[in-house]
Short mmCIF file of the C-alpha atoms (twelve columns), coordinates in Angstrom:
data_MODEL
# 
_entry.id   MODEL 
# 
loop_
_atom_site.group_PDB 
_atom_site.id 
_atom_site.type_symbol 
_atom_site.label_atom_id 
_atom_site.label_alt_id 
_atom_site.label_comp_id 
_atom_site.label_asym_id 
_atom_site.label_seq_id 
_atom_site.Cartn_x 
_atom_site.Cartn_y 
_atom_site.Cartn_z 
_atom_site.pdbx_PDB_model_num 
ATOM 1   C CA . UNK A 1   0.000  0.000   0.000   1 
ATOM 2   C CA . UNK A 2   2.777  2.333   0.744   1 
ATOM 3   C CA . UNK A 3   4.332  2.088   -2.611  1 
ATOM 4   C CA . UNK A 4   1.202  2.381   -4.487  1 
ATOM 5   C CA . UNK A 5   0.149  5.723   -1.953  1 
ATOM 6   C CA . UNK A 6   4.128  7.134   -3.142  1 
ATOM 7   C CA . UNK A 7   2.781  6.483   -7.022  1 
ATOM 8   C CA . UNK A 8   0.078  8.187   -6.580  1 
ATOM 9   C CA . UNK A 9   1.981  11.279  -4.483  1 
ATOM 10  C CA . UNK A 10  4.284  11.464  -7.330  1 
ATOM 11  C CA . UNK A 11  1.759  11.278  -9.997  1 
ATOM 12  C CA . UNK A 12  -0.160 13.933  -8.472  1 
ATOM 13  C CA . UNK A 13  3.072  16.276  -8.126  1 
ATOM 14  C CA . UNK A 14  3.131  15.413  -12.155 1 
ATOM 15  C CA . UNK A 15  -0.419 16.689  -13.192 1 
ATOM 16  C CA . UNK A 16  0.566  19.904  -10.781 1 
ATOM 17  C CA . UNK A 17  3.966  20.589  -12.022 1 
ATOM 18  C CA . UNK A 18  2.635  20.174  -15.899 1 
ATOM 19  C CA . UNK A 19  -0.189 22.830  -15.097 1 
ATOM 20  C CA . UNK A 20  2.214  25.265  -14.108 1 
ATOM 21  C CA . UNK A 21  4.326  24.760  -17.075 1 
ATOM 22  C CA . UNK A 22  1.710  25.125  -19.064 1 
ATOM 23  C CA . UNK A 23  0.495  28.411  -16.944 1 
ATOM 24  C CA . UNK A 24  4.255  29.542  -17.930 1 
ATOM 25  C CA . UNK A 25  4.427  28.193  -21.215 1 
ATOM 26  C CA . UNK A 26  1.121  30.367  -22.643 1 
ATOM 27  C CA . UNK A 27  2.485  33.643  -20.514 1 
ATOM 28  C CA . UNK A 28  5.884  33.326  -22.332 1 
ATOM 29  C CA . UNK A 29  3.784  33.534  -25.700 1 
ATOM 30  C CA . UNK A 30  1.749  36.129  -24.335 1 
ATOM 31  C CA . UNK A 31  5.262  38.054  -24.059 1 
ATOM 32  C CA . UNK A 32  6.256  37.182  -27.602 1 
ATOM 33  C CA . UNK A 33  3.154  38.764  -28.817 1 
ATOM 34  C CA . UNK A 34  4.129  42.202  -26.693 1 
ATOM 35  C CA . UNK A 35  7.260  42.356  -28.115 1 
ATOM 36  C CA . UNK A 36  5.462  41.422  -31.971 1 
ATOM 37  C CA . UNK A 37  3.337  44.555  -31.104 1 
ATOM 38  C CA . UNK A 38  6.237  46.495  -29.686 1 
ATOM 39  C CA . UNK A 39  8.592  46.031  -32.618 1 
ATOM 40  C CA . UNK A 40  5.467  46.574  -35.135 1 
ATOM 41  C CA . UNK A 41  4.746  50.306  -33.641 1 
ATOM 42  C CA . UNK A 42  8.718  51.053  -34.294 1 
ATOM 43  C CA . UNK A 43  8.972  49.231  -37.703 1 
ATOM 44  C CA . UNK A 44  6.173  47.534  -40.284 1 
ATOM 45  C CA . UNK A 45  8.877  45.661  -41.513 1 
ATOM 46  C CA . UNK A 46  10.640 44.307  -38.098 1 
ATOM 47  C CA . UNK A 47  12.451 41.390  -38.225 1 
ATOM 48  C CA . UNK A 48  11.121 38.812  -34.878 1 
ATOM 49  C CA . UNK A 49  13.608 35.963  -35.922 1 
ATOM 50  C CA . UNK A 50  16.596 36.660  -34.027 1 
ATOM 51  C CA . UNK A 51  19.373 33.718  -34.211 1 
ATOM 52  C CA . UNK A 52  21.382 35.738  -31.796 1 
ATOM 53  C CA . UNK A 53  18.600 36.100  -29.022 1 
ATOM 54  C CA . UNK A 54  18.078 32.604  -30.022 1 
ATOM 55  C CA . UNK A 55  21.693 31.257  -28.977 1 
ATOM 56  C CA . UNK A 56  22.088 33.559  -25.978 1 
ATOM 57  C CA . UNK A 57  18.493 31.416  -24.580 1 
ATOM 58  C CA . UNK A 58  19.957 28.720  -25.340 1 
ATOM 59  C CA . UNK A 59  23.293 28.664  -23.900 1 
ATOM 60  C CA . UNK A 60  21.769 30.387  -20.721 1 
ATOM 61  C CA . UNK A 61  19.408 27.120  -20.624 1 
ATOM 62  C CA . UNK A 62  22.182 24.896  -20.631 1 
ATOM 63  C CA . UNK A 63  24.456 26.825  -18.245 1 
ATOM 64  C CA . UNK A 64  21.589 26.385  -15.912 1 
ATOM 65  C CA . UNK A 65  20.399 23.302  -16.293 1 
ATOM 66  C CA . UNK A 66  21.486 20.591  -13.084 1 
ATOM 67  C CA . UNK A 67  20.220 17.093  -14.394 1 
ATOM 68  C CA . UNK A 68  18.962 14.495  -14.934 1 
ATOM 69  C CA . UNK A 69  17.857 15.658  -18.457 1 
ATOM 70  C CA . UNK A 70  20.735 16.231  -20.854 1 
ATOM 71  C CA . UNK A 71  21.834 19.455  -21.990 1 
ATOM 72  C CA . UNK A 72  20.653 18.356  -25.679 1 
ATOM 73  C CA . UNK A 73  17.263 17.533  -24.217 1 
ATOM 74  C CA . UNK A 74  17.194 21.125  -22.709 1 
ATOM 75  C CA . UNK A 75  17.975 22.117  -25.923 1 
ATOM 76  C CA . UNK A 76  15.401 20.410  -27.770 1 
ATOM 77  C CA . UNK A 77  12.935 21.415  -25.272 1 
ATOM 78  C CA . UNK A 78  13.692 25.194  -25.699 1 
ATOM 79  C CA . UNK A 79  13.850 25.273  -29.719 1 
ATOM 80  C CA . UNK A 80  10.697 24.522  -29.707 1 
ATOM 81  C CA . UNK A 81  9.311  26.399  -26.717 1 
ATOM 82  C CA . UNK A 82  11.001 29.582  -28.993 1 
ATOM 83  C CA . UNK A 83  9.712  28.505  -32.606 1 
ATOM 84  C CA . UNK A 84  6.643  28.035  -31.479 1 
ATOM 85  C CA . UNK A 85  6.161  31.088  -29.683 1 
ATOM 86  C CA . UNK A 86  8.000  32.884  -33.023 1 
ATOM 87  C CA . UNK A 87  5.371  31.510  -34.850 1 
ATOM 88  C CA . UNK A 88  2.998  34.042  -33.072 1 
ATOM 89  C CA . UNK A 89  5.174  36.679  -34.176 1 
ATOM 90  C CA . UNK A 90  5.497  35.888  -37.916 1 
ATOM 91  C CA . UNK A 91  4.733  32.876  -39.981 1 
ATOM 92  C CA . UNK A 92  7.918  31.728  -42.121 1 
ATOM 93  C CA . UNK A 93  8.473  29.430  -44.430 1 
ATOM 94  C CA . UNK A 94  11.987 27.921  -44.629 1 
ATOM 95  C CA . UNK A 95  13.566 26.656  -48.108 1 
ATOM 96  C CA . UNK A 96  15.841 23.466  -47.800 1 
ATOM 97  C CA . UNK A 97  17.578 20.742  -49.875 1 
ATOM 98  C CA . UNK A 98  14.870 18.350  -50.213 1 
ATOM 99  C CA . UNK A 99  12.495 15.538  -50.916 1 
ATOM 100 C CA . UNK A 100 11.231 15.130  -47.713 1 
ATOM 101 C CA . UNK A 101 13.709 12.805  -45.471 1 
ATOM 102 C CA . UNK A 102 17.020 14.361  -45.987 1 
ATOM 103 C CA . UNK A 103 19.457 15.239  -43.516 1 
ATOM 104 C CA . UNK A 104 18.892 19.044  -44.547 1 
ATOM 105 C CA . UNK A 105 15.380 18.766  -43.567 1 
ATOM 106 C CA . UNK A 106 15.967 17.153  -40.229 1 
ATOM 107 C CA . UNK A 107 18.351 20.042  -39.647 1 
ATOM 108 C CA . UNK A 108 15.611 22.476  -40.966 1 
ATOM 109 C CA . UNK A 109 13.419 21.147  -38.144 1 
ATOM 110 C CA . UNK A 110 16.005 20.929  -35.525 1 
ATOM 111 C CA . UNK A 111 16.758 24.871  -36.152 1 
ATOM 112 C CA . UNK A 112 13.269 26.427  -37.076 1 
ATOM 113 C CA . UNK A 113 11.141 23.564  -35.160 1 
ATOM 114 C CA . UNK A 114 8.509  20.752  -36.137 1 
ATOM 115 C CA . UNK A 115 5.799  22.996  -36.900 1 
ATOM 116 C CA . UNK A 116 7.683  26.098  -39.485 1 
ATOM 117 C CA . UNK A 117 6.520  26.038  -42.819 1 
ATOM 118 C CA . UNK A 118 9.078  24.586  -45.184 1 
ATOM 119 C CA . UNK A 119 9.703  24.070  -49.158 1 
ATOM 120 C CA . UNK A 120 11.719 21.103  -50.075 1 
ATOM 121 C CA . UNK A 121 13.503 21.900  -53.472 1 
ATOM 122 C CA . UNK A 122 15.882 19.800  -55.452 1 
ATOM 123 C CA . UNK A 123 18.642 21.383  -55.815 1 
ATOM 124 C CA . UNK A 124 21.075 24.169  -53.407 1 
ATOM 125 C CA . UNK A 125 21.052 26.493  -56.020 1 
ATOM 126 C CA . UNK A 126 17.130 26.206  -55.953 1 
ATOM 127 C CA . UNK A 127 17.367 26.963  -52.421 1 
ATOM 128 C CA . UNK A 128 19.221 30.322  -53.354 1 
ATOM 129 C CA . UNK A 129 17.059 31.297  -56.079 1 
ATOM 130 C CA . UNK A 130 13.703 30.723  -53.200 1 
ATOM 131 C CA . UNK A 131 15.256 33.046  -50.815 1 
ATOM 132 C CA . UNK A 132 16.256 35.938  -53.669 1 
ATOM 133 C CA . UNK A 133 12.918 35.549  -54.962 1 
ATOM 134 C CA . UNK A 134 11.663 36.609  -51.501 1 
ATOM 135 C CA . UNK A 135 9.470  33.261  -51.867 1 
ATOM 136 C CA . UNK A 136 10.792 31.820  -48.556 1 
ATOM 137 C CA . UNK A 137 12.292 33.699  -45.409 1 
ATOM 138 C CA . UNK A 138 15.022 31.361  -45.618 1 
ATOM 139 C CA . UNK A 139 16.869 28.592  -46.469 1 
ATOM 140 C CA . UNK A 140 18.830 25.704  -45.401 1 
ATOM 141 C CA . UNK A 141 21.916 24.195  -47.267 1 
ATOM 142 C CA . UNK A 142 24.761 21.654  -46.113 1 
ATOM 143 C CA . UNK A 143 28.663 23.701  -45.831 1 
ATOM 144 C CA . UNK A 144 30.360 20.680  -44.717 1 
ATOM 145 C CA . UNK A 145 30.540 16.923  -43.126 1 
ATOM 146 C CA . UNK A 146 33.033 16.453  -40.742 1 
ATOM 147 C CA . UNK A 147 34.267 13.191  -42.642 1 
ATOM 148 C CA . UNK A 148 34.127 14.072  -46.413 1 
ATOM 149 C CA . UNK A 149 35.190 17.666  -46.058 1 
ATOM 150 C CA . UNK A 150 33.359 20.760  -47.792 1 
ATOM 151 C CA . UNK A 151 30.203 21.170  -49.969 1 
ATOM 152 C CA . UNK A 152 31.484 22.776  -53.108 1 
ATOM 153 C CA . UNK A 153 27.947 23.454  -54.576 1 
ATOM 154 C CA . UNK A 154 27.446 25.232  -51.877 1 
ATOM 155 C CA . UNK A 155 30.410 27.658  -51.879 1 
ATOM 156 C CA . UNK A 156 30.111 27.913  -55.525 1 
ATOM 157 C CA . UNK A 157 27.198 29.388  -55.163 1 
ATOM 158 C CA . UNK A 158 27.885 32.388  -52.654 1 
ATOM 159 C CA . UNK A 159 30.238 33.577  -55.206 1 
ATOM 160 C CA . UNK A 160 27.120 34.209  -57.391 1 
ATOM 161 C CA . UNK A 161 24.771 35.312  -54.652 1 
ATOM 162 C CA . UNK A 162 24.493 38.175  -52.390 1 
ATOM 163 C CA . UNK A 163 22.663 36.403  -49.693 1 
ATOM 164 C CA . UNK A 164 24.212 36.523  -46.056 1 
ATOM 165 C CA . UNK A 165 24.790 33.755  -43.409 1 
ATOM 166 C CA . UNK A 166 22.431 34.105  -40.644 1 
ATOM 167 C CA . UNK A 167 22.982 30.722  -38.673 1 
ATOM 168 C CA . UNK A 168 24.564 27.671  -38.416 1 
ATOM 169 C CA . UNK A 169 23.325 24.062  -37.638 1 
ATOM 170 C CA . UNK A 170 25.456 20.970  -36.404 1 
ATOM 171 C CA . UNK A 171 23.474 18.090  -36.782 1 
ATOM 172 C CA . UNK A 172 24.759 14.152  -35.861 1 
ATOM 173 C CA . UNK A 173 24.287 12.147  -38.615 1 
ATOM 174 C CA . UNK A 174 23.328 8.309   -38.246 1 
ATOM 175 C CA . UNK A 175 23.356 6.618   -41.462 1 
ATOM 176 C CA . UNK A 176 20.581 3.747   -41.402 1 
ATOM 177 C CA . UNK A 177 20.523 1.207   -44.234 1 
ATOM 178 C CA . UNK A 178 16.601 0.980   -45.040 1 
ATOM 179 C CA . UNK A 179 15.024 -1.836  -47.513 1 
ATOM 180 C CA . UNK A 180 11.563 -2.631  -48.785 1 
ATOM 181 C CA . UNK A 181 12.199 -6.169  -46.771 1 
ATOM 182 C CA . UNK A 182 13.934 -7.273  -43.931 1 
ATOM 183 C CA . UNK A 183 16.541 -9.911  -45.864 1 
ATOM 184 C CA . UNK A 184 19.305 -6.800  -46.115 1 
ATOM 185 C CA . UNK A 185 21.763 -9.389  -46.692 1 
ATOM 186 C CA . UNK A 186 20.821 -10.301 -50.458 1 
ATOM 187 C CA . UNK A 187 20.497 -6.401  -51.477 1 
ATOM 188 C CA . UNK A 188 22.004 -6.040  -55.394 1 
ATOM 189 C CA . UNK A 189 22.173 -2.347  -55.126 1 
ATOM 190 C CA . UNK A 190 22.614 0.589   -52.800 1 
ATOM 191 C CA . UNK A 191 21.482 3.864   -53.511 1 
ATOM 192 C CA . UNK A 192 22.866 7.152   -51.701 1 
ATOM 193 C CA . UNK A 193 23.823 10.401  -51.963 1 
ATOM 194 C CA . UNK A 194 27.603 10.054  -52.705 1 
ATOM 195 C CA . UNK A 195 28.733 11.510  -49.548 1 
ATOM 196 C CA . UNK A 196 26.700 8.865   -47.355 1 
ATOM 197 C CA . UNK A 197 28.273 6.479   -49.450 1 
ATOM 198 C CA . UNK A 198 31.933 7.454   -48.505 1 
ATOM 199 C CA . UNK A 199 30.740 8.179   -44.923 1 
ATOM 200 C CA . UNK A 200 29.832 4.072   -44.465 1 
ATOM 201 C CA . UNK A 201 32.527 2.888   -47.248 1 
ATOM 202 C CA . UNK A 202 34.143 0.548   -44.218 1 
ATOM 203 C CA . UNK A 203 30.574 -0.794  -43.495 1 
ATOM 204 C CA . UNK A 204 29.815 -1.675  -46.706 1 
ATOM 205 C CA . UNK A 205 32.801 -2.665  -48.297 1 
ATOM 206 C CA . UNK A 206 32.474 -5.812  -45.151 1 
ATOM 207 C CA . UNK A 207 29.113 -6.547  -45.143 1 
ATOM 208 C CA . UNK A 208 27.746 -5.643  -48.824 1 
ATOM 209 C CA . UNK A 209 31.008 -6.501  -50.836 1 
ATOM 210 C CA . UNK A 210 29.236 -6.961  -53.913 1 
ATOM 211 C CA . UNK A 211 26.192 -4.721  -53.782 1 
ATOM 212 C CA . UNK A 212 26.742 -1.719  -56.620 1 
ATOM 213 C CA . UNK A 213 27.151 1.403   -54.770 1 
ATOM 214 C CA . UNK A 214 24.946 3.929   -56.663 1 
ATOM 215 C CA . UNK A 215 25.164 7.835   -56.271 1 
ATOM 216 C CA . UNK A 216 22.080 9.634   -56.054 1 
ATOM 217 C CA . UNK A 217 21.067 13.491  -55.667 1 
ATOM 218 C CA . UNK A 218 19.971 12.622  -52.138 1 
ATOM 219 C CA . UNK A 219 19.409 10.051  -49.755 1 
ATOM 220 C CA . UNK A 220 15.696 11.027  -50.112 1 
ATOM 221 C CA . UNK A 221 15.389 9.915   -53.692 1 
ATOM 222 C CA . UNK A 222 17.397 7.301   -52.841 1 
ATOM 223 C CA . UNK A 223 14.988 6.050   -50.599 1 
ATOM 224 C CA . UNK A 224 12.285 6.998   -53.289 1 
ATOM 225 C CA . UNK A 225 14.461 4.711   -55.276 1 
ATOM 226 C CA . UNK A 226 14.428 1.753   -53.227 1 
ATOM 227 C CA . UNK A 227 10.414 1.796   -52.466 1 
ATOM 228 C CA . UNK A 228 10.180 0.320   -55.819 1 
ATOM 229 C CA . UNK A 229 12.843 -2.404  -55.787 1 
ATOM 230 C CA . UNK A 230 13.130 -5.316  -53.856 1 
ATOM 231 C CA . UNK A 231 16.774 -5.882  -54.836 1 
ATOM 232 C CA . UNK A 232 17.736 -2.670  -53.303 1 
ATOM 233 C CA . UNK A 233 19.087 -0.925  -50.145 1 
ATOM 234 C CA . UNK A 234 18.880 3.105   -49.420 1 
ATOM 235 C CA . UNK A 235 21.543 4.844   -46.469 1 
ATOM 236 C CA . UNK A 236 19.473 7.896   -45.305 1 
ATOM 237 C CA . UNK A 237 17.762 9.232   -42.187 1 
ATOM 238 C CA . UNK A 238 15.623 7.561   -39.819 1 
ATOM 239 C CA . UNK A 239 12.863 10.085  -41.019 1 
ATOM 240 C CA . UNK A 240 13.206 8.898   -44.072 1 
ATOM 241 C CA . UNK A 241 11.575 4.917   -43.578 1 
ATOM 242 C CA . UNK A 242 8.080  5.722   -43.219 1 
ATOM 243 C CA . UNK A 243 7.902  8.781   -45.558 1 
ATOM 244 C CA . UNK A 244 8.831  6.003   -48.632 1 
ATOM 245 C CA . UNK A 245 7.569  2.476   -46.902 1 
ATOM 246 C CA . UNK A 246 11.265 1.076   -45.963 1 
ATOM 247 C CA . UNK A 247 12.292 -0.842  -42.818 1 
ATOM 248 C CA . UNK A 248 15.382 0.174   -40.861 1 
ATOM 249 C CA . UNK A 249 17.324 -2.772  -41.221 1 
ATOM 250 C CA . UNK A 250 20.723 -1.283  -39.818 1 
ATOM 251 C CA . UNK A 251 21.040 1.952   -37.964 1 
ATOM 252 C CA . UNK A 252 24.105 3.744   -37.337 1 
ATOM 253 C CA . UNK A 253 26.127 2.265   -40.123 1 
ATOM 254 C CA . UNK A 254 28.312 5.518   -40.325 1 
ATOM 255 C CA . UNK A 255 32.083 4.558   -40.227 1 
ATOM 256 C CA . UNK A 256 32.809 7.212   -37.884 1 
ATOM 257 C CA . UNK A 257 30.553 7.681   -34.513 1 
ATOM 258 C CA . UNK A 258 31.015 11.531  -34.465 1 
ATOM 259 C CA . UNK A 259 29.655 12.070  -38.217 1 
ATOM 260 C CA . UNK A 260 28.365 15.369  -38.236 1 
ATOM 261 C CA . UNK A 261 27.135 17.626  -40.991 1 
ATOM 262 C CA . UNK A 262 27.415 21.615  -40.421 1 
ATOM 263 C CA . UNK A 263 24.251 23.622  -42.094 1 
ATOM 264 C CA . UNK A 264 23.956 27.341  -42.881 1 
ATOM 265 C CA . UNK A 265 20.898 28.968  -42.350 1 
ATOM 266 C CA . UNK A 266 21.229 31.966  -45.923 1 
ATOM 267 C CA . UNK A 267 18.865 35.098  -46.194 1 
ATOM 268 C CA . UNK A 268 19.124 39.060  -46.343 1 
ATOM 269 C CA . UNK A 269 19.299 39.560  -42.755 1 
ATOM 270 C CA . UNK A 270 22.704 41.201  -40.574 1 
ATOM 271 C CA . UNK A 271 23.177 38.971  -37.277 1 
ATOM 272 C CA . UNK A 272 24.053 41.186  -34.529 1 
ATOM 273 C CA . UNK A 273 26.858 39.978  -31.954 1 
ATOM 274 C CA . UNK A 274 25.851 36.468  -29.869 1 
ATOM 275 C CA . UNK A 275 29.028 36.697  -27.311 1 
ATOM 276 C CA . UNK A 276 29.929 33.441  -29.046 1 
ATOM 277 C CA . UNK A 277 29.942 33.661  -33.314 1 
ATOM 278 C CA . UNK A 278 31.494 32.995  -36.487 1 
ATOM 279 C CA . UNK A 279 32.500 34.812  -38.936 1 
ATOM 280 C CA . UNK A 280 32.546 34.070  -42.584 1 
ATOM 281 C CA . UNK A 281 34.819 35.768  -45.436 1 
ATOM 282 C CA . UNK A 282 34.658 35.645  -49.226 1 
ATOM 283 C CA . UNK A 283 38.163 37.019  -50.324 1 
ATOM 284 C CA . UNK A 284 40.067 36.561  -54.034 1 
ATOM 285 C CA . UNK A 285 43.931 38.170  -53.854 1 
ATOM 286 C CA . UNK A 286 45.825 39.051  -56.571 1 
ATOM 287 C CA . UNK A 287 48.301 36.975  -58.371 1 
ATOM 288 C CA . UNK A 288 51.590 37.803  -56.943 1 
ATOM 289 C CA . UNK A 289 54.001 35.585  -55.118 1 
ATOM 290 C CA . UNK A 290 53.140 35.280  -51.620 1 
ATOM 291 C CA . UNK A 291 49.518 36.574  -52.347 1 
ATOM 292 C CA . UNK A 292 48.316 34.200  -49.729 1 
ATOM 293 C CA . UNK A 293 50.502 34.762  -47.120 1 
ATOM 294 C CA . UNK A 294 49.679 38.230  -47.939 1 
ATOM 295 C CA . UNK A 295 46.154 37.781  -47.416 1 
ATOM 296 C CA . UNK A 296 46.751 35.764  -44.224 1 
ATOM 297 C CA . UNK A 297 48.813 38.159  -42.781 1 
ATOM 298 C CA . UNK A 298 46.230 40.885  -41.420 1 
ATOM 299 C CA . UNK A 299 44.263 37.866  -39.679 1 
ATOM 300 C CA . UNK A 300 47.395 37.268  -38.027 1 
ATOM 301 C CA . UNK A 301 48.660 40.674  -36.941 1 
ATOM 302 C CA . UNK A 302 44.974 41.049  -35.709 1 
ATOM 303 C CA . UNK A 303 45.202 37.809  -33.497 1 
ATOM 304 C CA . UNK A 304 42.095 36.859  -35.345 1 
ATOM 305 C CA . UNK A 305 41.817 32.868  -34.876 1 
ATOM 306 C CA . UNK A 306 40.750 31.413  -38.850 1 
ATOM 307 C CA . UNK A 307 39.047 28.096  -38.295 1 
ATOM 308 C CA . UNK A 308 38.903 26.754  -42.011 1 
ATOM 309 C CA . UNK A 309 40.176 27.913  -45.016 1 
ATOM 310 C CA . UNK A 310 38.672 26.566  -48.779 1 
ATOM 311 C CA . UNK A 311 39.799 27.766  -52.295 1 
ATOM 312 C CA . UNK A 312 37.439 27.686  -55.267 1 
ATOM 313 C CA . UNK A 313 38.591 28.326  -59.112 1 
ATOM 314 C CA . UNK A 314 37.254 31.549  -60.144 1 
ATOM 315 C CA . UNK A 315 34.612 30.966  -62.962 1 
ATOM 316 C CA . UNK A 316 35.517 34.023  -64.678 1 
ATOM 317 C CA . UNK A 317 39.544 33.838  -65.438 1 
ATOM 318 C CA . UNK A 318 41.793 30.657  -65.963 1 
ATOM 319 C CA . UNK A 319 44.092 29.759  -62.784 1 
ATOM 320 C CA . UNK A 320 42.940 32.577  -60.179 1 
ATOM 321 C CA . UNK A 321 41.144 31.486  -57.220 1 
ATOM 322 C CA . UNK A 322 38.616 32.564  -54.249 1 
ATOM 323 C CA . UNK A 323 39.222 31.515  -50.811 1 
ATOM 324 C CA . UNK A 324 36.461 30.891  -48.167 1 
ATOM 325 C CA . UNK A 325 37.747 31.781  -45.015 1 
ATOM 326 C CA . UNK A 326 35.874 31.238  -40.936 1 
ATOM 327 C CA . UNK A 327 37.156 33.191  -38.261 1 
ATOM 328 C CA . UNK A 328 36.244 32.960  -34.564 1 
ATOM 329 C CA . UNK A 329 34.239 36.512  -33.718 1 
ATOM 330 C CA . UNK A 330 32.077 38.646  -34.990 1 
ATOM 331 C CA . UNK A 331 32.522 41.456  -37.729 1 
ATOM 332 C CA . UNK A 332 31.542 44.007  -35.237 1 
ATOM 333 C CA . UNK A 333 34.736 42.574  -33.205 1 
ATOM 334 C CA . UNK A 334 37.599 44.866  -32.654 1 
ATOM 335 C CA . UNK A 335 40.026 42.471  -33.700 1 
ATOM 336 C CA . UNK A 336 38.456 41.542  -37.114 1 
ATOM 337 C CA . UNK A 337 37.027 44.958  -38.049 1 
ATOM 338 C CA . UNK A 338 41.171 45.641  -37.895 1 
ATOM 339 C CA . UNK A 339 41.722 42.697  -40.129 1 
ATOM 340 C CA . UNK A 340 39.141 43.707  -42.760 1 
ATOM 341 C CA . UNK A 341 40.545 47.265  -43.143 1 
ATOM 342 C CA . UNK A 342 44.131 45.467  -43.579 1 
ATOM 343 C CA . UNK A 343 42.666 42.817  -45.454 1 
ATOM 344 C CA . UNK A 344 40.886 45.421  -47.817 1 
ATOM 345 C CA . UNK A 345 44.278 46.594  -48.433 1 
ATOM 346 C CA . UNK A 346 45.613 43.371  -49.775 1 
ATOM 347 C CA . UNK A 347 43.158 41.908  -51.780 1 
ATOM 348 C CA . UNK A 348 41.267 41.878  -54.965 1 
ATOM 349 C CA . UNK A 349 37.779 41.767  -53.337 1 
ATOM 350 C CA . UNK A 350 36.573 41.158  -49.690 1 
ATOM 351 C CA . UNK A 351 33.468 40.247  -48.891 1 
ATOM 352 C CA . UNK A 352 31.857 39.501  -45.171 1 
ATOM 353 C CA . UNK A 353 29.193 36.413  -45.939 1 
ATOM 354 C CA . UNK A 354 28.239 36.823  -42.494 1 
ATOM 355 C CA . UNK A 355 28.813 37.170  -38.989 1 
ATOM 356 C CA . UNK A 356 26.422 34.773  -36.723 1 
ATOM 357 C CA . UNK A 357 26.246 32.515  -33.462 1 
ATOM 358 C CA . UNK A 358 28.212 29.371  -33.628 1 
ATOM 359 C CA . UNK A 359 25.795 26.151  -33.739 1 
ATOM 360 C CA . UNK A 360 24.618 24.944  -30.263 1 
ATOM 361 C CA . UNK A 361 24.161 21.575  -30.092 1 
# 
C-alpha cells in the first residue's frame, strides 16, 4: 500500500507541475506577442527571428540546467518552446535541400522547429534562387561533413549570390541502411547520396562486398528509389523509412561515430553579436608571389583565430582562385574589423558572408 500511496503522491506532483508549465508556457507567448506589437509600432517591416537572441536562450538554458535531463534535451525542449512562440510573431516558411527525409530537412526542423513552414527543393542552387525571390524567409543548405570535407555546390554558389549567413546548424548524422524487406543481406544495389556512401565505405565494403554502390542526388530519392525495388538498399535518415515504406534494417552504419554535418541557415538579414559567433569571409587576392601569405597576414597581426580555409577556381579567369575563409568573432569585433581594413588593403575583393552565433548543439 505504501508504494502504491508514493505512485500516486508522485503522480499527483506530475499533473501539478505540468499545469504550471503550461500556466508559464502560454504567458511566455503572451510576451512574444508584446514584443510582436512592440517592434510593429517602431517598424512595419521588423524582423522577430533573431538567431542571436536565439543562442544567448539557449546557452543560458544549458548553463543552468542541473540534471537528470541532458543538456541536448534542454535544448530540444527550448527550440521549440522559442519557434513556437516565433510563430505568433510571424509565420515563415523555410527553403531546404529536399524531398522530404534528408538530412537538410531534419536540420531544418532541428533549427526552425517541427511545426515552421518549409519548401523542399531539389537542388542548393534552388534553395538560393527561393530566398532571392523573396518566396521563402530562408533557407537551409549543407557547408560541410566532418568526414568528407566541404560542400562545393554550396560555396560555388555564394560567389554568385548576395545572400548573407544568418545561422549555423550541427546536426549528428546516423546513417541507417533501409530496404523494402527485412533480408538486407541479399540487397544487389545501394542507392545514396555520394557523400553517405563514402561516410559508411568501411561498413559496406564488409558486409555488402558486392552490392553496386549507386550515387544519387539525395538520400531522399534514394529512398524513393528503393520503395520500388526489392533488390535494393537506401543509407538515409531515420525520417526517411516511413515517408517512402522502408524498414530500418541497420542503424548507425556511419564509419565514424562523431559524423556530423554543419548547415547554414542563408537570407538578407545582418546577425548582430551572440558573445559566441562565427564569422565568414569571401576574399580573391591578386596573383603575386606570396599573395596568400599576404592575405593571411592581417588575420594574423589582428590575433584573429581562422578556423577553415577553402579555395574555389574563379569561374571568370583561368588559374585565379577565391578563398572561403571562418574566423572565430564577430565582424563588429575589434580584432576583425582591424583585419578587414588590412585585409581590404591586400586583396582583390573582400566580402563579409556573415557574422552569426556558432551552432549549439
Amino acid at each position: 500500500m505504501a508504494d502504491t500511496f508514493n505512485l500516486q503522491a508522485i503522480r499527483e506532483r506530475i499533473d501539478a507541475l505540468d499545469t504550471q508549465i503550461l500556466a508559464l508556457l502560454n504567458e511566455r507567448a503572451q510576451c512574444a506577442e508584446q514584443v510582436a506589437h512592440a517592434k510593429l509600432a517602431e517598424d512595419p517591416n521588423a524582423t522577430f527571428y533573431r538567431p542571436e537572441r536565439e543562442a544567448q536562450i539557449l546557452a543560458r538554458m544549458q548553463s543552468l540546467n542541473a540534471g537528470p535531463l541532458r543538456d541536448e534535451q534542454i535544448t530540444h525542449l527550448f527550440r521549440e518552446v522559442i519557434a513556437s512562440c516565433l510563430a505568433l510573431e510571424e509565420s515563415m516558411r523555410i527553403a531546404y535541400l529536399g524531398p522530404a527525409g534528408t538530412f537538410t530537412q531534419e536540420a531544418t526542423f532541428k533549427h526552425f522547429g517541427m511545426n515552421v513552414g518549409t519548401l523542399p527543393v531539389d537542388s542548393i542552387g534552388q534553395v538560393f534562387r527561393e530566398v532571392e525571390a523573396g518566396r521563402v524567409r530562408y533557407g537551409v543548405v549543407p557547408i560541410e561533413n566532418s568526414t568528407e570535407g566541404v560542400i562545393t555546390h554550396t560555396l560555388d554558389m555564394f560567389m554568385q549570390s548576395g545572400l548573407r549567413i544568418c545561422g549555423e546548424i550541427s546536426l549528428r548524422i546516423h546513417q541507417n541502411l533501409m530496404c523494402r524487406h527485412e533480408n538486407w543481406q541479399g540487397v544487389q544495389k545501394v542507392y545514396a547520396h555520394a557523400q553517405s556512401l563514402a561516410q559508411c565505405r568501411y561498413w559496406l565494403d564488409k558486409h555488402l562486398p558486392h552490392a553496386e554502390r549507386i550515387p544519387v542526388s539525395s538520400n531522399a530519392e534514394a529512398a524513393r528509389l528503393v520503395s520500388h525495388d526489392d533488390g535494393a538498399a537506401a543509407l538515409g535518415s531515420r525520417q526517411a523509412a516511413p515517408i517512402y515504406g522502408l524498414h530500418i534494417v541497420q542503424d548507425s552504419i556511419e564509419d565514424n561515430p562523431n559524423n556530423t554535418t554543419r548547415f547554414l541557415v542563408i537570407g538578407d538579414q545582418v546577425v548582430t553579436p551572440s558573445g559566441n559567433d562565427r564569422t565568414s569571409l569571401l576574399v580573391s587576392t591578386r596573383n603575386r608571389p606570396g599573395s596568400l601569405y599576404h592575405l593571411l597576414k592581417p588575420l594574423a597581426e589582428n590575433g584573429v583565430d581562422m578556423t577553415r580555409i577553402e579555395s574555389r577556381p574563379a569561374r571568370t579567369t583561368n588559374w585565379e582562385y577565391f578563398f572561403f575563409l571562418d574566423v572565430r568573432g564577430h565582424e563588429q569585433d575589434a580584432d576583425i574589423s582591424g583585419a578587414l581594413a588590412a585585409l581590404r588593403d591586400e586583396a582583390e575583393v573582400v566580402r563579409v558572408l556573415g557574422s552569426y552565433p556558432v551552432a549549439v548543439m
